[in-house]
C-alpha positions as a Markdown table, in Angstrom:
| # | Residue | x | y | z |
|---|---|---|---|---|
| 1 | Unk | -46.3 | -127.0 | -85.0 |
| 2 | Unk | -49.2 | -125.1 | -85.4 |
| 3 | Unk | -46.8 | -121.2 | -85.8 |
| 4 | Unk | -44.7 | -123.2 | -88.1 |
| 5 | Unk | -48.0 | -124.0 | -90.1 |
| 6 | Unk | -49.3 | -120.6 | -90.3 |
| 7 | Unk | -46.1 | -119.2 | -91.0 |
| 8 | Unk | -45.4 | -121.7 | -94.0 |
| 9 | Unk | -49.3 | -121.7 | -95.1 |
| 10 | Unk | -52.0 | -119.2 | -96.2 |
| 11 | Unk | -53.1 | -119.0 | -93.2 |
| 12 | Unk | -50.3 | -116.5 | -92.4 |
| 13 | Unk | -51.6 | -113.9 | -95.3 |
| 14 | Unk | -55.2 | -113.4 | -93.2 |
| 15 | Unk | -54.2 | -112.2 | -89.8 |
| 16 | Unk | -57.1 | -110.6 | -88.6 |
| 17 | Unk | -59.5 | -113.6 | -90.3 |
| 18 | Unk | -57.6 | -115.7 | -88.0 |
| 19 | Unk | -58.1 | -113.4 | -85.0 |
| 20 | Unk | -61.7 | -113.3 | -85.2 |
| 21 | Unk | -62.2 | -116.8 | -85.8 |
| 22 | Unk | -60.1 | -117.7 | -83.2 |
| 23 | Unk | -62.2 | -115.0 | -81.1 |
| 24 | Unk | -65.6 | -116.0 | -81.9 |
| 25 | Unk | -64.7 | -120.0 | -81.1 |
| 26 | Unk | -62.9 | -118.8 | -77.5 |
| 27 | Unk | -65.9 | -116.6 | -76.7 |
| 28 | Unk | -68.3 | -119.3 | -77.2 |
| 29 | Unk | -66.6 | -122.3 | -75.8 |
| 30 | Unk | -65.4 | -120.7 | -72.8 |
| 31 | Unk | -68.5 | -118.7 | -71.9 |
| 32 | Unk | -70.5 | -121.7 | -70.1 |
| 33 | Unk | -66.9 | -122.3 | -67.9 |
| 34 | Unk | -67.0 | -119.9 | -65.3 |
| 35 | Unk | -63.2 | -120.6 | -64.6 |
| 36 | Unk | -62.3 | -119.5 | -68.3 |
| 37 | Unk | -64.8 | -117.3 | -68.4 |
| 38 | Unk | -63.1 | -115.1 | -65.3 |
| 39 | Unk | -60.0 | -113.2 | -66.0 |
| 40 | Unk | -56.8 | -115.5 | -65.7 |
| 41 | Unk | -55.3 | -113.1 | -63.2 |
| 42 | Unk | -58.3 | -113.8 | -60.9 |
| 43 | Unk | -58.3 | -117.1 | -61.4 |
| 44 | Unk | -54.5 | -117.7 | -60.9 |
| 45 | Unk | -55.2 | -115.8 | -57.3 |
| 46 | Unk | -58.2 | -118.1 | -56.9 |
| 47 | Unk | -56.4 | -120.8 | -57.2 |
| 48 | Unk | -53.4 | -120.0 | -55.1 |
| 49 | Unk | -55.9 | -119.1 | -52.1 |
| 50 | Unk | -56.9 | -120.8 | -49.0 |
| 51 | Unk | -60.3 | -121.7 | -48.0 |
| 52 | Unk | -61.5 | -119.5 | -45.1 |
| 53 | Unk | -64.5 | -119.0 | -43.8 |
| 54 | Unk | -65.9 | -115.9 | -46.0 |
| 55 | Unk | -65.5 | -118.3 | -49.1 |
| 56 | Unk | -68.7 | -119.5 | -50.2 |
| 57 | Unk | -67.3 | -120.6 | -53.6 |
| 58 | Unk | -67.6 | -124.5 | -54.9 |
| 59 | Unk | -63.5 | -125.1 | -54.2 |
| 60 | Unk | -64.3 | -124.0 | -50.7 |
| 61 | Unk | -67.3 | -126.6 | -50.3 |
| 62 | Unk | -66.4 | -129.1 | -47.8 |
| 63 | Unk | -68.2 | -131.1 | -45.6 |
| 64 | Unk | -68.6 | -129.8 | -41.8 |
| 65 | Unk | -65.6 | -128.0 | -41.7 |
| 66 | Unk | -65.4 | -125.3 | -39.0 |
| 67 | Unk | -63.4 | -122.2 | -38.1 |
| 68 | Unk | -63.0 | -121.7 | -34.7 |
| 69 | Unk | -60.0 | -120.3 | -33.8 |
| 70 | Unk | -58.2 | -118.2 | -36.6 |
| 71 | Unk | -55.1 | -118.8 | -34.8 |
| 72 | Unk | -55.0 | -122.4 | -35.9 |
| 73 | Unk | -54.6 | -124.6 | -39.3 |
| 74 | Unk | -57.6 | -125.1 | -40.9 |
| 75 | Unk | -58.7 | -129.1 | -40.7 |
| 76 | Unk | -58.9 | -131.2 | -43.5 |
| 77 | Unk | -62.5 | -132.4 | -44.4 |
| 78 | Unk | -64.7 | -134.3 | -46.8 |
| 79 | Unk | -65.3 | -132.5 | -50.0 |
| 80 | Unk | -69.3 | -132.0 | -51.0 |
| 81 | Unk | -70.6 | -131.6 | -54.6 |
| 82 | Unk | -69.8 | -128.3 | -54.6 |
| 83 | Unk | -66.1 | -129.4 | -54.8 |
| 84 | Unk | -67.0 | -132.1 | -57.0 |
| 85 | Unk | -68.6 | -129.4 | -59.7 |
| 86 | Unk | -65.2 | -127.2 | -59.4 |
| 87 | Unk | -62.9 | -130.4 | -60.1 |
| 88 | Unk | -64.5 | -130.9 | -63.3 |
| 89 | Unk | -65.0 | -127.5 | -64.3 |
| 90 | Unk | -61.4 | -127.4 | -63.6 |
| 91 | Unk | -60.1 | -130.2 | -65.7 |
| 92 | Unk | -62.7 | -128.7 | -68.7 |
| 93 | Unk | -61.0 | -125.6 | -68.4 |
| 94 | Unk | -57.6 | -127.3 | -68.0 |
| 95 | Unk | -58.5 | -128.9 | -71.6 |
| 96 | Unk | -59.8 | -125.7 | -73.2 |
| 97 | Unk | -56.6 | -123.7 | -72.0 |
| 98 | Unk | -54.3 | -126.4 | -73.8 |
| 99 | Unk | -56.1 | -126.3 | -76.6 |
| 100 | Unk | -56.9 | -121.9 | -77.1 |
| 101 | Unk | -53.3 | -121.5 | -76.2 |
| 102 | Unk | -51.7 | -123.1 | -79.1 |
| 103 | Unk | -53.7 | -121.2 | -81.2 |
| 104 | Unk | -53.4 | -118.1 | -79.6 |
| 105 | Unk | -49.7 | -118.4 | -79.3 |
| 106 | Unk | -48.0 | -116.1 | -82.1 |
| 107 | Unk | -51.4 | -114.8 | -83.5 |
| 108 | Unk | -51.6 | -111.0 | -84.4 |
| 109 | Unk | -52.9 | -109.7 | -81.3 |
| 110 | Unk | -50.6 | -108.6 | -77.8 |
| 111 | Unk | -51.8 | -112.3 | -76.3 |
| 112 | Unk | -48.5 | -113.5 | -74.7 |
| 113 | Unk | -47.6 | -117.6 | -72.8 |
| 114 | Unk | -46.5 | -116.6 | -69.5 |
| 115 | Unk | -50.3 | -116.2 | -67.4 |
| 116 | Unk | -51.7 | -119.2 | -69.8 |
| 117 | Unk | -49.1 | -121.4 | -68.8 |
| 118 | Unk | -49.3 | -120.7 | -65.1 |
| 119 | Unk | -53.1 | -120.8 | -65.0 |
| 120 | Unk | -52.9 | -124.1 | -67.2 |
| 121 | Unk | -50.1 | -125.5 | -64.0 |
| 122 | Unk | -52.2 | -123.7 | -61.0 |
| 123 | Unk | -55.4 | -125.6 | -62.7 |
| 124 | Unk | -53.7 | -129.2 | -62.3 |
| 125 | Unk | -51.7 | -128.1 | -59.0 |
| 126 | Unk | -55.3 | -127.4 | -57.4 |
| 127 | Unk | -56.8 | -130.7 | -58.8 |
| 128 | Unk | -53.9 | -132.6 | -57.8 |
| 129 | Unk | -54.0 | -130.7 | -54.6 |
| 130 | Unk | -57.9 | -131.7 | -53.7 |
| 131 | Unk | -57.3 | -134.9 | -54.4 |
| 132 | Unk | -54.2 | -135.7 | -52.0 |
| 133 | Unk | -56.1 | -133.8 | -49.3 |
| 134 | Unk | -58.9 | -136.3 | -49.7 |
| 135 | Unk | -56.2 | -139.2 | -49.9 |
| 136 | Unk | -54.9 | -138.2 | -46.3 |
| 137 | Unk | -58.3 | -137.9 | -44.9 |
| 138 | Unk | -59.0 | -141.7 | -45.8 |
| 139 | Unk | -56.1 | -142.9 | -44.4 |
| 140 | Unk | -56.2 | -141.1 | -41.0 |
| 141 | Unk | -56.3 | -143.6 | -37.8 |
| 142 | Unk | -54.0 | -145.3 | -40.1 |
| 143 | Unk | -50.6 | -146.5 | -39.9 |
| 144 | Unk | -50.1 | -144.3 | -42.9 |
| 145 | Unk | -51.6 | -140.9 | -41.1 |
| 146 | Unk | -49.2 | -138.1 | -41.6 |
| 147 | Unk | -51.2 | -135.8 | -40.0 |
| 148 | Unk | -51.5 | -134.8 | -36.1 |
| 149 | Unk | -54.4 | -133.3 | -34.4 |
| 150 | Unk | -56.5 | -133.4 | -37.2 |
| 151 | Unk | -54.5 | -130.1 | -39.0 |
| 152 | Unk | -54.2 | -129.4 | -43.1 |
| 153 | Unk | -51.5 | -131.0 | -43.6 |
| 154 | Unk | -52.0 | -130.8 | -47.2 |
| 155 | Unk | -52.7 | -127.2 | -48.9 |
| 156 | Unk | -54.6 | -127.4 | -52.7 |
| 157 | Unk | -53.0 | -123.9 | -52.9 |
| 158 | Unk | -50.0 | -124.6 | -52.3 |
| 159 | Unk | -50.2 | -127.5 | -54.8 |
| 160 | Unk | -51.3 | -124.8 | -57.6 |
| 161 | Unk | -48.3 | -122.2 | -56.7 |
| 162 | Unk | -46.4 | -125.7 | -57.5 |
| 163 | Unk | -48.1 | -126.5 | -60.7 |
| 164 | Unk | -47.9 | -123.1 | -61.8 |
| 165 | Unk | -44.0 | -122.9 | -61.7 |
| 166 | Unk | -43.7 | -125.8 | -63.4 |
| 167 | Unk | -45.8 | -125.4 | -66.2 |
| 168 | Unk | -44.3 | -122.5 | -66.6 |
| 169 | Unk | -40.7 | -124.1 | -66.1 |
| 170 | Unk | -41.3 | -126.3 | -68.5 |
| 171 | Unk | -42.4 | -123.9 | -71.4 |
| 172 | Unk | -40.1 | -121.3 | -71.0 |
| 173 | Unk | -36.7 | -123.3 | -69.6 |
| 174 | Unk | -36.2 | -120.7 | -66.7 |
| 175 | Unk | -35.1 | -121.7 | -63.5 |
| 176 | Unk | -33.8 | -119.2 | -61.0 |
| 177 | Unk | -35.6 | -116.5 | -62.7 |
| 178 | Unk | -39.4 | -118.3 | -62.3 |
| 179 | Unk | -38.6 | -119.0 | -58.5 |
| 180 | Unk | -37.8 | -115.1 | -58.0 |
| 181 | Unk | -41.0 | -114.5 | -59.7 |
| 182 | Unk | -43.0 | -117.3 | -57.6 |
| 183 | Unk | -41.5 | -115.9 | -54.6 |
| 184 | Unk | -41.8 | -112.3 | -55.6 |
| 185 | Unk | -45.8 | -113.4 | -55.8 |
| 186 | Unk | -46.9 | -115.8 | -53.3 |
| 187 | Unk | -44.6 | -113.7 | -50.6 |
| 188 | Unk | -43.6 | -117.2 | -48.4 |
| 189 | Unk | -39.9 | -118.0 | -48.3 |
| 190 | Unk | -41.2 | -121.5 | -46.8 |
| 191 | Unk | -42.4 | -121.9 | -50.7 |
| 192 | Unk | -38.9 | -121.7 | -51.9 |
| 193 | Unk | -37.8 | -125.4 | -51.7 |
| 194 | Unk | -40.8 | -126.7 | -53.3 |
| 195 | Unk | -41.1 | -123.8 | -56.3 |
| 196 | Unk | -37.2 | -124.6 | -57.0 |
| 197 | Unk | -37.9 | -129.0 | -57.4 |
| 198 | Unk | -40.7 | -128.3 | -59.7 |
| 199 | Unk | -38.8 | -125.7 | -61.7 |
| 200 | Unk | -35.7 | -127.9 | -62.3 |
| 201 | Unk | -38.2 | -131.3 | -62.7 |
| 202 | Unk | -39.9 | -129.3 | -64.9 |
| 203 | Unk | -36.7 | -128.3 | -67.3 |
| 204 | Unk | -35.3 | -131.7 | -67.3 |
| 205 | Unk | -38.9 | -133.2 | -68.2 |
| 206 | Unk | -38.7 | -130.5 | -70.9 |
| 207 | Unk | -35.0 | -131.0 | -72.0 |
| 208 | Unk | -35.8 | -134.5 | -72.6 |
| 209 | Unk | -38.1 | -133.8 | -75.2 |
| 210 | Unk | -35.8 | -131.0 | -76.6 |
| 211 | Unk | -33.2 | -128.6 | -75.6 |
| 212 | Unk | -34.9 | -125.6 | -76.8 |
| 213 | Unk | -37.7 | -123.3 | -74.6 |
| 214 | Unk | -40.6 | -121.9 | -76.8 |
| 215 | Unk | -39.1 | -118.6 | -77.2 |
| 216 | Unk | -36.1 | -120.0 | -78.4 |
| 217 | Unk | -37.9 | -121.9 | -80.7 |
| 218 | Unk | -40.2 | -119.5 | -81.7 |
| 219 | Unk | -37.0 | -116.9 | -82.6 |
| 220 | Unk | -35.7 | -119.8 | -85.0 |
| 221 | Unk | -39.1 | -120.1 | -86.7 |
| 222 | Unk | -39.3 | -116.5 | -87.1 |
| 223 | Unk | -36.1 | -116.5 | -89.0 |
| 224 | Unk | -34.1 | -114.0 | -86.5 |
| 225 | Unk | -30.6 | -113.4 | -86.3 |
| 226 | Unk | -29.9 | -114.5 | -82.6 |
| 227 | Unk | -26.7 | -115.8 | -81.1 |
| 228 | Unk | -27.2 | -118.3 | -78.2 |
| 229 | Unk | -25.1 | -117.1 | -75.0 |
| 230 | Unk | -25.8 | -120.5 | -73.6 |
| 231 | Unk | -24.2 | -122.6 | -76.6 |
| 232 | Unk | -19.7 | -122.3 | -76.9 |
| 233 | Unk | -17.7 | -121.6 | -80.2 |
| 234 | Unk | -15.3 | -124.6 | -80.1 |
| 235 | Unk | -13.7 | -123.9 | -83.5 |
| 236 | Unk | -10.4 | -122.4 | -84.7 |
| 237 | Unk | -11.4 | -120.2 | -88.0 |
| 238 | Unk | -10.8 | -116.8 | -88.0 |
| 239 | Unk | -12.4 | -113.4 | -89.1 |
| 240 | Unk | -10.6 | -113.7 | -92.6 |
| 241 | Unk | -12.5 | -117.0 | -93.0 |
| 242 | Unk | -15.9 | -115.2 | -92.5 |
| 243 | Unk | -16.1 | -111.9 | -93.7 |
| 244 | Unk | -17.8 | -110.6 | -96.8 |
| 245 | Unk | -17.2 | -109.9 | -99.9 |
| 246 | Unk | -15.8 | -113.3 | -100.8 |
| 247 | Unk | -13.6 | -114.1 | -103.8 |
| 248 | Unk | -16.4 | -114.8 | -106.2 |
| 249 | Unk | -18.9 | -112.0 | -104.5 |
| 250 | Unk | -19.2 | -108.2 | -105.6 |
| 251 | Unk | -16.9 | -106.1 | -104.3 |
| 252 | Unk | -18.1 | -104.1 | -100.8 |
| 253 | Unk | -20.2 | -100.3 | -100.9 |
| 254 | Unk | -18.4 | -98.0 | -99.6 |
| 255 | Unk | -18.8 | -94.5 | -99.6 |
| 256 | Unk | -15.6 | -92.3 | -99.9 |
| 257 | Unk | -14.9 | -89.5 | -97.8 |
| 258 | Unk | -14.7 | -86.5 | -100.2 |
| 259 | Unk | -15.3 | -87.8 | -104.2 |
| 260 | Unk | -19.0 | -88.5 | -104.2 |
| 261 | Unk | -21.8 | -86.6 | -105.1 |
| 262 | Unk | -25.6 | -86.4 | -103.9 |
| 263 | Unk | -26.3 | -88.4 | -106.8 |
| 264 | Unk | -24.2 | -91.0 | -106.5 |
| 265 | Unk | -25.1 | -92.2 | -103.1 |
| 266 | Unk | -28.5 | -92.0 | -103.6 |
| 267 | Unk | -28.1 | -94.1 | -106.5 |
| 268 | Unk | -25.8 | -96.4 | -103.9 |
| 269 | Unk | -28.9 | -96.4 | -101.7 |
| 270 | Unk | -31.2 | -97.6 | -104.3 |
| 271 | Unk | -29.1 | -100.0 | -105.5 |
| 272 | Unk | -28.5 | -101.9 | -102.3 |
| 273 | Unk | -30.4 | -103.0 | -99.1 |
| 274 | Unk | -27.4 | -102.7 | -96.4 |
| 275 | Unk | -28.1 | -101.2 | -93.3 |
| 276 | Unk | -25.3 | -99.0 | -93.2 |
| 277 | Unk | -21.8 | -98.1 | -95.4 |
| 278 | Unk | -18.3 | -97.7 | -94.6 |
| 279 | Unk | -17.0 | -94.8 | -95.2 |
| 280 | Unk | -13.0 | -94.9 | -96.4 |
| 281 | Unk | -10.5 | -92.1 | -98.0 |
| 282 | Unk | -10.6 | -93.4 | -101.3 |
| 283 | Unk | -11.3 | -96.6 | -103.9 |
| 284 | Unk | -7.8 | -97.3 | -104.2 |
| 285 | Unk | -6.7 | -96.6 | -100.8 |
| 286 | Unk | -9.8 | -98.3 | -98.7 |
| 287 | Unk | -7.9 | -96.8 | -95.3 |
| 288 | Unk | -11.0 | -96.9 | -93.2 |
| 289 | Unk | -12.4 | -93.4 | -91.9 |
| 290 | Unk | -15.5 | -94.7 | -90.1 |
| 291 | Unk | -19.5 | -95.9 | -90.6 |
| 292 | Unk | -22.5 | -94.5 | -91.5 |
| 293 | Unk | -26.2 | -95.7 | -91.0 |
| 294 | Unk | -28.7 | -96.2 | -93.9 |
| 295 | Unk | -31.1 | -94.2 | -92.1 |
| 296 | Unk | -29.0 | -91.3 | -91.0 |
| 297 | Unk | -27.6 | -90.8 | -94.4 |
| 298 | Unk | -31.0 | -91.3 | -96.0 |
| 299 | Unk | -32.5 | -88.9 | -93.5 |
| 300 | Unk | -29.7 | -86.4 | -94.0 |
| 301 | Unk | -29.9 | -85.7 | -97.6 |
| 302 | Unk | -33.8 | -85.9 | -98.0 |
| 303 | Unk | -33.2 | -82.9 | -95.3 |
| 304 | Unk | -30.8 | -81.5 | -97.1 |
| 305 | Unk | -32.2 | -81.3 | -100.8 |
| 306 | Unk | -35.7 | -80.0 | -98.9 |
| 307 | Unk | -34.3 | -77.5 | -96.7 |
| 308 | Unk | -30.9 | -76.0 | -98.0 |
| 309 | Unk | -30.6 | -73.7 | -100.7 |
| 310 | Unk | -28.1 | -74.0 | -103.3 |
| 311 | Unk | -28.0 | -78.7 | -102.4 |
| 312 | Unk | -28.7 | -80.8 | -105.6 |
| 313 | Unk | -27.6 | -84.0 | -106.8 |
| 314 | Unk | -24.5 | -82.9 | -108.2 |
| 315 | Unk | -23.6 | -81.1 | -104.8 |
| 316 | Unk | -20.4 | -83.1 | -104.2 |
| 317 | Unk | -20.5 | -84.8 | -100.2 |
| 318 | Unk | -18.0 | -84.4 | -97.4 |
| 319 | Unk | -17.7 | -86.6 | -94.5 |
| 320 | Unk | -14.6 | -85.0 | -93.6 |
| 321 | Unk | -13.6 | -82.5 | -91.6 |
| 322 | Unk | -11.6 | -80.0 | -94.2 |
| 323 | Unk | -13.8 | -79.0 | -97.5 |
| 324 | Unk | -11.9 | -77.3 | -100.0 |
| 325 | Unk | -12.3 | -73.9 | -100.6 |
| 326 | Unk | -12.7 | -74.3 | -104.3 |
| 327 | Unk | -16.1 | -76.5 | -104.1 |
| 328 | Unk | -17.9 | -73.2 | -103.9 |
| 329 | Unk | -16.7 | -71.5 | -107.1 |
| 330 | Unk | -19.6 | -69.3 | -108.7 |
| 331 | Unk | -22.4 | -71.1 | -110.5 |
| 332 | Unk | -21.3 | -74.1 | -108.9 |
| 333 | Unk | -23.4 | -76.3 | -106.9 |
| 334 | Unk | -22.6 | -76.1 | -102.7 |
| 335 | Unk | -21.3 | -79.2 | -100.8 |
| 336 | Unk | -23.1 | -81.2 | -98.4 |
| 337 | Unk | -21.0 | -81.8 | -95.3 |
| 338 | Unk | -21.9 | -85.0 | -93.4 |
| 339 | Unk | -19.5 | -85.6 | -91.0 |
| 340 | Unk | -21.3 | -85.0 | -87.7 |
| 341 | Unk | -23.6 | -88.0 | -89.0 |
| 342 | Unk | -21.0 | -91.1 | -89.0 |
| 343 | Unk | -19.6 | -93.2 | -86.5 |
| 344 | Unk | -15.5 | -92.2 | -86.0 |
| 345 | Unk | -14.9 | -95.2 | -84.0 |
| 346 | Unk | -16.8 | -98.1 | -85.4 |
| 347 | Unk | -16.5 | -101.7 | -83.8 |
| 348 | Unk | -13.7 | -103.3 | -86.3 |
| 349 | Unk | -11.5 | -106.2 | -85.9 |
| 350 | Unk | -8.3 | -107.7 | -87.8 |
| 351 | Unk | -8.3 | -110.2 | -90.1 |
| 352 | Unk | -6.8 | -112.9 | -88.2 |
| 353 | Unk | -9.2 | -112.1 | -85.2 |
| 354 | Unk | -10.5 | -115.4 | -83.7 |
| 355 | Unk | -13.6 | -116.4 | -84.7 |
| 356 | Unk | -14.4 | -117.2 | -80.9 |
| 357 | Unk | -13.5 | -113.3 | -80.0 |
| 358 | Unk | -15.7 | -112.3 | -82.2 |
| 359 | Unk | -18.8 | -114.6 | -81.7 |
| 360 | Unk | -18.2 | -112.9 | -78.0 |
| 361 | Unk | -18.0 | -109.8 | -79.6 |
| 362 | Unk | -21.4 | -110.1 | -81.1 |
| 363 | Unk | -23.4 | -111.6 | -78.2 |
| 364 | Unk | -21.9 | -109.1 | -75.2 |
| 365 | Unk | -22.0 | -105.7 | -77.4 |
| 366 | Unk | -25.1 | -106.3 | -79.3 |
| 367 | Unk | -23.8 | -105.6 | -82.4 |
| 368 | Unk | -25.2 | -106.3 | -85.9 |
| 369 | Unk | -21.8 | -106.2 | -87.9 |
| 370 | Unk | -18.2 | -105.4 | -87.0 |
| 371 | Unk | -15.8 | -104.4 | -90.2 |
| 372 | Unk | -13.0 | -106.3 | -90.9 |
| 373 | Unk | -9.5 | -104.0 | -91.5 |
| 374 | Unk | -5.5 | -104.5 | -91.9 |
| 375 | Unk | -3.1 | -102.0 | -91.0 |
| 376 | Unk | -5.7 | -99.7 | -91.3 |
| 377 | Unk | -7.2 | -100.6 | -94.4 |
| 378 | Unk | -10.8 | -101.9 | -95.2 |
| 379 | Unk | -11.2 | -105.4 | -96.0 |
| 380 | Unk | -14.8 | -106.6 | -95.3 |
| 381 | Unk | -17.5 | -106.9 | -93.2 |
| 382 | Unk | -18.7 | -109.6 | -90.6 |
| 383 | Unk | -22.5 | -109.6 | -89.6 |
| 384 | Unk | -24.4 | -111.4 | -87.5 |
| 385 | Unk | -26.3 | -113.5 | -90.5 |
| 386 | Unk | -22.9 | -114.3 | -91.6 |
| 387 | Unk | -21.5 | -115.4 | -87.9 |
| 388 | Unk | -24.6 | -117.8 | -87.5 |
| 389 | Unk | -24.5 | -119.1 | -91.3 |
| 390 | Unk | -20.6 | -120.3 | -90.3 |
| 391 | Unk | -21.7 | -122.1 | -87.1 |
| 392 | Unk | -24.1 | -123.9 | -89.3 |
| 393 | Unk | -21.4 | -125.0 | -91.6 |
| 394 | Unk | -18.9 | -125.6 | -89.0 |
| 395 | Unk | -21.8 | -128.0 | -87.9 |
| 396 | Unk | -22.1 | -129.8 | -90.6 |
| 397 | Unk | -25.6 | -128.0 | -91.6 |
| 398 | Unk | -26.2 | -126.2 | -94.8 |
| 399 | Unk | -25.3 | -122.7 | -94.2 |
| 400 | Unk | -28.2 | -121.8 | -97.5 |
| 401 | Unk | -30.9 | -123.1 | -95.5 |
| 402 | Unk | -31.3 | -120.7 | -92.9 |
| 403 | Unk | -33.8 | -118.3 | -93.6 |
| 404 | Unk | -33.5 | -114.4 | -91.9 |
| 405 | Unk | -36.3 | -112.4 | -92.2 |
């Protein structure tokens, strides 16, 4: 809510305003805390540590507890006001973290959501944590005891390891991926079952409340052209049905092989905003003879008019192979051959192409537009703006109100 806001407000025209402020209120508030006043790293590892004897920290301040044999579990004991001090520094700095990180999150600085979130979920696992070892130690000589021979039955660390995963779970949607990373941290495979029922309680918890992670939704606020592997094409339209130019719409830029001149494509450049041109043998014809990039053919005369003698804007341009001999007549002004800068074999697709091959297309090669031929000859262009705008039709949404930036 609060990106969407700053995107859609003023805010969003004074960055570094925003960075300071938010700066200046995180140094101050979280100063007096010494758990977010420490770097998160140390205290995610705080957190996810046992109690031995060489801690003399408040989360290690229990009552009377000994350590005589390092060979054995450490026993569960009373907790002293040392304990009591960390709990609610802990759920202050739980409170604070909530709070910062929703304005921190998508603010102009390299401040990411993946050590927030797990030192937000180690914060509450350790809480959580304290206060079922202390639940266990008033019910021993019980019928309820669960524990034997006075043992820790019950590890706070262990509790925050838990939390963390599923904070993080929760926030980001990832399942088998977060336990890997748990596992690849905390080192115990006897951590594995635990890590993997907060993950998916955590997803489900979060699917409830909407299908969408905060990356994902963070990509839609942006305005990015992204195609969900996760979602299916169910439809039976085909590439005809999608590609541009359209009936009423101008017809496509292309560049022709051999019957333009310097001029007229950098005129073509100014004139248009496309990331790249199709390059085909002739108006009439349109048989297609590959693609070119924006950039490269930007790049490529700028070097050309700078650097070779005899290029100027009525130097006719050759993307093939075989220049006529009679380009360079005396007095006349000489050709600029770019063939070595296009793409030969460009990613291109019929026009009765299912629309479900191509949607594949898009998401497994990467690719930002495929052109559209028959029998050889150019008819359009599909790009990845125009693939998601049809989904959103073919879903009853209006295709105009998606925004790319």
């Amino acid at each position: 809510m609060w990106c969407r806001f700053r995107k859609n407000s003023k805010l969003g025209q004074y960055p570094i305003t925003e960075v300071l402020i938010v700066t200046l209120i995180t140094a101050v508030v979280a100063f007096p805390n010494p758990y977010t006043r420490m770097n998160t790293s140390e205290l995610i590892k705080l957190l996810f540590s046992q109690c031995g004897p060489e801690d003399d920290m408040n989360l290690c301040d229990y009552y009377n507890r000994t350590y005589t044999d390092a060979s054995s579990n450490v026993q569960i004991a009373s907790i002293q006001d040392g304990v009591k001090t960390a709990l609610w520094q802990l759920s202050l700095a739980v409170l604070f973290k909530l709070v910062i990180t929703i304005f921190t999150f998508g603010i102009k600085v390299p401040a990411g959501l993946f050590i927030p979130s797990m030192a937000v979920g180690a914060m509450l696992g350790r809480i959580i944590g304290i206060a079922m070892e202390q639940i266990v130690l008033q019910l021993q000589n019980t019928p309820l005891d669960i524990c034997t021979a006075r043992q820790q039955c019950i590890t706070p660390g262990l509790y925050a390891m838990v939390g963390a995963a599923a904070a993080l779970g929760g926030v980001t949607r990832m399942t088998v991926s977060l336990v890997v990373i748990m596992f690849e941290l905390t080192g115990g495979l006897q951590y594995i079952v635990p890590l993997m029922a907060a993950t998916m309680t955590s997803k489900w918890v979060g699917d409830a409340f909407g299908k969408e992670g905060i990356y994902d939704a963070h990509i839609h606020l942006n305005g990015y052209p992204f195609l969900d592997s996760k979602s299916e094409f169910q439809h039976s339209t085909i590439a005809h049905d999608v590609m541009r130019p359209r009936r009423s719409e101008p017809p496509l830029s292309v560049i022709t092989q051999d019957s333009m001149t310097v001029d007229d494509i950098e005129t073509l450049l100014k004139e248009t905003d496309h990331n790249g041109f199709p390059i085909v043998v002739s108006m009439e014809s349109q048989y297609l003879v590959g693609f070119v990039l924006r950039r490269d053919l930007s790049l490529a005369i700028g070097n050309a008019i700078n650097n070779v003698e005899g290029i100027v804007s009525a130097s006719p341009v050759y993307f093939s192979s075989n220049v006529p001999v009679t380009t360079s007549v005396r007095g006349g002004p000489s050709p600029l051959k770019l063939r070595k800068i296009i793409d030969l074999a460009p990613v291109t697709v019929t026009d009765q192409t299912p629309m479900e091959t191509v949607v594949e297309m898009f998401r497994k090669l990467g690719l930002r537009q495929t052109l559209v031929t028959h029998n050889g000859r150019l008819l359009g262009i599909i790009t990845k703006k125009d693939v998601l705008r049809h989904v959103a039709q073919l879903e009853n949404q209006d295709p105009d109100s998606i925004l790319f930036n």
